[in-house]
Structures are given as structure tokens and as C-alpha cells.
C-alpha positions as protocol buffer text, in pm:
chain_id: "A"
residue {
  index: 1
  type: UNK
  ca { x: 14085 y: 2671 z: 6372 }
}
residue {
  index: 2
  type: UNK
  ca { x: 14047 y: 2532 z: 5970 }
}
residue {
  index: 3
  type: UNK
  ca { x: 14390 y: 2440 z: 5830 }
}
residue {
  index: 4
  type: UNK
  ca { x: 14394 y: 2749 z: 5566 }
}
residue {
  index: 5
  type: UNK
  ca { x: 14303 y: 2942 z: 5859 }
}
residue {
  index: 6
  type: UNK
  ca { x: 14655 y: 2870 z: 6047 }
}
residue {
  index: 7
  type: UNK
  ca { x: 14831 y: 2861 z: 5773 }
}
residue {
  index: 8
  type: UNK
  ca { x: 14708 y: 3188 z: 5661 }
}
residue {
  index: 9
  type: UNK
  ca { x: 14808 y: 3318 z: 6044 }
}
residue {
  index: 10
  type: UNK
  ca { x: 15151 y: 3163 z: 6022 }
}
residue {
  index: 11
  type: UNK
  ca { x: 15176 y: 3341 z: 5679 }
}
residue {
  index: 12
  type: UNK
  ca { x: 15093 y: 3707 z: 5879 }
}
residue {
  index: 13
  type: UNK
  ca { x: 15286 y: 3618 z: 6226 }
}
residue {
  index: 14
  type: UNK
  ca { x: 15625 y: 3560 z: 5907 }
}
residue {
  index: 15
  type: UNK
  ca { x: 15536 y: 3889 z: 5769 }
}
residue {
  index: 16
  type: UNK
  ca { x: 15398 y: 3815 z: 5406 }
}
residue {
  index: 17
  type: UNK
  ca { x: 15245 y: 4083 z: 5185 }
}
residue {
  index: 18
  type: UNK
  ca { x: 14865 y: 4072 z: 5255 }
}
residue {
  index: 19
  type: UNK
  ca { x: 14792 y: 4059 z: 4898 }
}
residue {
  index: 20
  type: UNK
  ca { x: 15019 y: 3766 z: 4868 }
}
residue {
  index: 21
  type: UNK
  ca { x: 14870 y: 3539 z: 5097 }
}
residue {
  index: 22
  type: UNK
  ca { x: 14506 y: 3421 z: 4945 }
}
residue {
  index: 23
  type: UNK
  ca { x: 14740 y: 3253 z: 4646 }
}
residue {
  index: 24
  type: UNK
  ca { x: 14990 y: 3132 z: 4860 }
}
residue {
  index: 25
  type: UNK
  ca { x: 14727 y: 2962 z: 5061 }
}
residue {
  index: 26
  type: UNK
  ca { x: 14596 y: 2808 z: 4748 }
}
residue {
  index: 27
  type: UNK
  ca { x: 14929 y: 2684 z: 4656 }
}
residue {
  index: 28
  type: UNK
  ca { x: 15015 y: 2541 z: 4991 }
}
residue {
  index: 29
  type: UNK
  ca { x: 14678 y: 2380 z: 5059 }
}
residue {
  index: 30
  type: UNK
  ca { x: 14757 y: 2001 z: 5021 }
}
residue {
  index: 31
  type: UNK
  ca { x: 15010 y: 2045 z: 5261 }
}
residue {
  index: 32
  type: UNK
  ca { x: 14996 y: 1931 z: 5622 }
}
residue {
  index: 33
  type: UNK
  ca { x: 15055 y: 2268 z: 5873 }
}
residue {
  index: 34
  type: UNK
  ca { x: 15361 y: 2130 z: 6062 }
}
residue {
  index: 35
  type: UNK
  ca { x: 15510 y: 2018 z: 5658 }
}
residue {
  index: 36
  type: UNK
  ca { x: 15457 y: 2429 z: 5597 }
}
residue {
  index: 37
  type: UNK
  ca { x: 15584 y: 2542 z: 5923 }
}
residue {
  index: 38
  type: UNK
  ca { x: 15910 y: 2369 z: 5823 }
}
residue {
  index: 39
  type: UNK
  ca { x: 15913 y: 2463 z: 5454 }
}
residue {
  index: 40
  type: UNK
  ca { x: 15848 y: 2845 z: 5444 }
}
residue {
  index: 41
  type: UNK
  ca { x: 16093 y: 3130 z: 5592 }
}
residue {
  index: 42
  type: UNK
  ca { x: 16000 y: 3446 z: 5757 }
}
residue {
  index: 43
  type: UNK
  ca { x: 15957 y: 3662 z: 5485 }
}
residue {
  index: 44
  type: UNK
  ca { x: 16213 y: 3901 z: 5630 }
}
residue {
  index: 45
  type: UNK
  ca { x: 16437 y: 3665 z: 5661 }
}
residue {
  index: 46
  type: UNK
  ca { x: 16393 y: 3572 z: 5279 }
}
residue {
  index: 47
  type: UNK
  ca { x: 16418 y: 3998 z: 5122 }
}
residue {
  index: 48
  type: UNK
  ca { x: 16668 y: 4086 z: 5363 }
}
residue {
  index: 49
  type: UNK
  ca { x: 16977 y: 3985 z: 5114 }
}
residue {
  index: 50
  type: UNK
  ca { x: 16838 y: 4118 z: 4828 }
}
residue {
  index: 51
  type: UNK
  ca { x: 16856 y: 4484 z: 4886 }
}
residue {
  index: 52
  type: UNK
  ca { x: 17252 y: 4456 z: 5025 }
}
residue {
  index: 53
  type: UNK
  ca { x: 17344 y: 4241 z: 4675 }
}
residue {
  index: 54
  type: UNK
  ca { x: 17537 y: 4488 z: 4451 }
}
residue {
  index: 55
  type: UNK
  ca { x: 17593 y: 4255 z: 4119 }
}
């Protein structure tokens, strides 16, 4: 499997917005896959505060 391809895999199996991941792809491209592995969050993991904050 091509780099993007994994990456773009990872990005699904962490629950990114569809729409989001082409450009996110694009932006993490010169990265190595186990460098983005450790970088990026479930995206769940990453909106799950956000709706609780009451500032």
C-alpha cells in the first residue's frame, strides 16, 4: 500500500471527516507514516472536550 494510501486509512480507522482528509493528506505528505501515527489523535478524542466547555 502507497504511503498517502495508509495514511489516508489511519486518517478513517481515527474517525476524520471524509471531506477533511484529501487536504490533510496533502499537508501531512512529507511525513514518514510511523512520524504521523505518533503526531495525530483520534479525532474523537480531539472534539470530545469541546462540546462539555461552558466559557
Amino acid at each position: 500500500m502507497e504511503q498517502n494510501e495508509k495514511m489516508e486509512q489511519l486518517l478513517r480507522d481515527y474517525g476524520y471527516p471524509e471531506q477533511s482528509i484529501p487536504r490533510l493528506v496533502q499537508e501531512i505528505s512529507s511525513m514518514s507514516f510511523d512520524k504521523v501515527k505518533k503526531l495525530i489523535l483520534p479525532y474523537n478524542d480531539i472534539t470530545a472536550d469541546k462540546s462539555s466547555r461552558t466559557e
